[in-house]
Every structure is written in C-alpha cells, then in structure tokens.
C-alpha positions, 0 to 999 in steps of 0.5 A: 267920145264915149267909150265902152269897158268890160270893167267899168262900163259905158263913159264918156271921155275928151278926145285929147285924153286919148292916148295912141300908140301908132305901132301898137304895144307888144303882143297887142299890136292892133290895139292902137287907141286908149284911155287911162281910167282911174277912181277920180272921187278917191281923196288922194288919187288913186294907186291902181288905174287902168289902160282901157283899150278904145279898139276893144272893150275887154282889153285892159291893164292894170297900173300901179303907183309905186311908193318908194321910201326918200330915205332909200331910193329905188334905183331902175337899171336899163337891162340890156335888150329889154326894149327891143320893140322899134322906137315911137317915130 
C-alpha cells in the first residue's frame, strides 16, 4: 500500500504492517487505519517513531522509547478510570 505523511512524505508499506483501531482512539475516533514509522537506517533503532494516521496525512503521533535504569525499575500503577474508552471486541 503506498501511504502519504505531511512529515515524511509518500512511502510504500505491506499490508500487514497496518494497524487498525476498529473503534478509533479517543478524540480521533474516525481515524481507524495506521502505520508505525520509525528511521530504520539508525544503528540502534530508533527512540522516537510515529503513529502516522492512513485516513489522513497530517495525523500523527509522536512515540518515545523510554529507558529506565535495571537498578530502579519504573513501576506503572492502573489509575482508576483512566481507561474508561470501551474495550477493542
């Protein structure tokens, strides 16, 4: 499938590396269809990557890789009613 970004252009991607959020997410519950884009040329991957949106090009979201030290673990607490959105079927 050959995609278009605001950010990066035209490129082409496989079909099974789309990813599809049947509800949508929150507040951009129309955008269903996207793709993770990432420098793949970086030595050691990359740290930031996106969440290009396929229904629209100028849709998309920053995503970090986090580093924690071994030594002191980053615990995530559930808050409640965070993840209120109703559950992927």
């Amino acid at each position: 499938m050959r995609i278009k970004s605001r950010l990066f252009g035209e490129a082409e991607i496989d079909d099974d590396k789309i990813i599809e959020f049947t509800q949508g997410m929150m507040g951009f519950e129309e955008y269903k269809k996207y793709a993770i884009i990432f420098d793949s040329e970086k030595e050691n991957g990359s740290s930031i990557m996106w969440l290009q949106s396929l229904d629209d090009a100028d849709i998309a979201f920053s995503w970090a890789k986090v580093k924690t030290s071994s030594s002191s673990p980053t615990k995530l607490r559930r808050m409640k009613g965070w993840m209120s959105y109703p559950p992927l079927e």
